[in-house]
Phi, psi and omega in degrees: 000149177282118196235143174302177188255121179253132193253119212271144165049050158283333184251045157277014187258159165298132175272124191213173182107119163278020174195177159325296133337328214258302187291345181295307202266298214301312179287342171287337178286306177313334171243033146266323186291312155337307172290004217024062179265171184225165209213145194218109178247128183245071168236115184302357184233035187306272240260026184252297204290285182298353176269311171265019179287176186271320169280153182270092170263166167209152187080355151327149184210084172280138162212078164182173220246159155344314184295331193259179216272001190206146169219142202240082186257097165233146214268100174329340192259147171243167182292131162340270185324304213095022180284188199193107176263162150214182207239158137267130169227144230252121162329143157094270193268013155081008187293151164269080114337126182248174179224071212269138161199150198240181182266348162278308207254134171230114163246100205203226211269192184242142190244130175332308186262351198214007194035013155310115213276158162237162137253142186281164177232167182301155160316170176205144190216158189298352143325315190323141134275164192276161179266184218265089195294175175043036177263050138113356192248141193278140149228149173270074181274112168242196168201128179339333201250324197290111163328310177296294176294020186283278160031255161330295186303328172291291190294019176261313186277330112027306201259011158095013187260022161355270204292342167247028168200133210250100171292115178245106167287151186238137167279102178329318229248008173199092182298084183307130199310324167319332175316289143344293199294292191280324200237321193220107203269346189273333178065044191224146152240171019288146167204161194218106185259123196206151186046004202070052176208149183226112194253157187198183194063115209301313236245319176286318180295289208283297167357308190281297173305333161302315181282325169276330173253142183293175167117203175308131164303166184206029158197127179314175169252014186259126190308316179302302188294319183300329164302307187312317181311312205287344200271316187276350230242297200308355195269349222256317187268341170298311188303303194295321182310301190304321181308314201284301193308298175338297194280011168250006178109339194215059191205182171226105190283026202252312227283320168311305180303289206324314165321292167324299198275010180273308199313286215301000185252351196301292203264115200247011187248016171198188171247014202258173184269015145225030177095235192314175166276128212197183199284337178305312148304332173290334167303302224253349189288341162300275181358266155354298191297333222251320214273339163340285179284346194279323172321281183339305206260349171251348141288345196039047190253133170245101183299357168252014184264128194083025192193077207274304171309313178267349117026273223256318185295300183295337124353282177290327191285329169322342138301352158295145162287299191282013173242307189312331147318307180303311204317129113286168167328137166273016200239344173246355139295309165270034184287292192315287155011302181263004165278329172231033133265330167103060155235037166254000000 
């Protein structure tokens, strides 16, 4: 399970460090470096912050550059047994996750259908070497941030396939040239490298991982709800549209959520838009997660207000296991979010 990191006598650390930020970070890394723990930092300004701290490590190994969207801090020395922790700390607010693994053992979250434990893995950046494409092993390439690839992720983990599909990340904003080059000429994610084939487009990609892979089914077999579905699947970039234009000034934020909560009254055996939880829902649930805090904070807008159904669907779906895998920081989606609508 993913757990915060508790960090004992921090403020018993030296306060050092020029700014806030810079002195934030520095004492939680200097006292996981005490333990002799290693570190998997997803800040872009990791290794800026640790370079120009006040504190002295030693026995260190970063291997990755300012520029990039993940940094790798790990502490030469290890523990009697031979564990190894490593850590997330989430761009922006600087939260600590920890990912303790051992050679028996990886320990981070739990999957809906099969309680199969994972460790998330480091970014890969055009630094990256590639993992050993087309020998026959299914990967998932996504990115930590992307709604689309959310997607994809949610529903691998959903159907319970950890352990038969490989996650691999890409850093978006410092691409490895291999990607492109050697696996996905679109140079985009989510792509699903399978059979010695690489299929890509999020709506299409969970469909296929629904259809093609074992585990819970994730969409029905009553002909109505399987139409209704394809109606919400085509509702989707209209949805996103409507949304963005709204939050940049020149829409009506009513009219999309208003929509969400008429779909949510159709089907009356569940709280989900087809009744159960389904792909449909795995559509609309990155989003959702990202323009919620972000309306609040750039709108003082509450998409649940007056809307008791979709309420009750962001509820229940934060109780999926295999979407609850996914959540990033919320303070550090919207950060990214408002970086690139140009709202900051």
């Amino acid at each position: 399970m993913i757990t915060d990191f508790p960090f004992e006598n921090e403020n018993s650390l030296e306060k050092k460090g020029k700014n806030k930020n810079e002195n934030h970070f520095s004492k939680k890394a200097n006292n996981m470096l005490r333990l002799g723990l290693g570190v998997v930092v997803q800040v872009r300004t990791a290794t800026a912050l640790i370079q120009s701290s006040s504190y002295k490590y030693k026995n260190i190994n970063i291997s990755s550059s300012s520029s990039s969207c993940c940094c790798c801090i790990k502490s030469t020395t290890t523990s009697a047994n031979n564990n190894k922790s490593f850590f997330l700390i989430h761009p922006f607010s600087h939260r600590l996750l920890s990912f303790n693994k051992t050679k028996a053992q990886t320990q981070t979250t739990t999957s809906m259908a099969t309680g199969v434990q994972e460790l998330l893995p480091p970014v890969l950046n055009s630094a990256s070497d590639p993992p050993s494409l087309f020998d026959g092993t299914s990967r998932l390439y996504i990115s930590y941030i992307c709604p689309y690839a959310q997607r994809a992720w949610i529903a691998r983990n959903c159907k319970g396939l950890q352990d038969k599909i490989e996650l691999v990340a890409i850093d978006l904003n410092d691409r490895p040239a291999w990607y492109k080059e050697k696996l996905y000429p679109a140079n985009k994610v989510p792509a699903l490298e399978h059979n010695n084939e690489v299929k890509g487009e999020s709506l299409d990609l969970i469909k296929y991982l629904n259809s093609q892979f074992e585990g819970p089914a994730l969409l029905p077999d009553d002909p109505a709800k399987l139409e209704f579905a394809e109606e919400l699947f085509s509702y989707t970039d209209t949805f996103n549209g409507g949304v963005i234009t709204a939050i940049k000034g020149n829409g009506d934020v009513d009219a999309p959520f208003d929509y969400l909560e008429k779909t949510l009254s159709k089907f009356e055996d569940g709280p989900f838009f087809l009744g159960q939880f389904s792909l449909v829902d795995i559509a609309y649930a990155p989003f959702i997660q990202r323009y919620h805090p972000l309306l609040l904070d750039v709108k003082k807008y509450d998409v649940t207000t007056g809307r008791p159904k979709l309420t009750s669907w962001i509820e229940e779906v934060n109780k999926i296991e295999g979407y609850k895998q996914t959540i990033m920081d919320a303070e550090m989606l919207l950060g990214v979010l408002k970086k690139v609508m140009g709202l900051n």
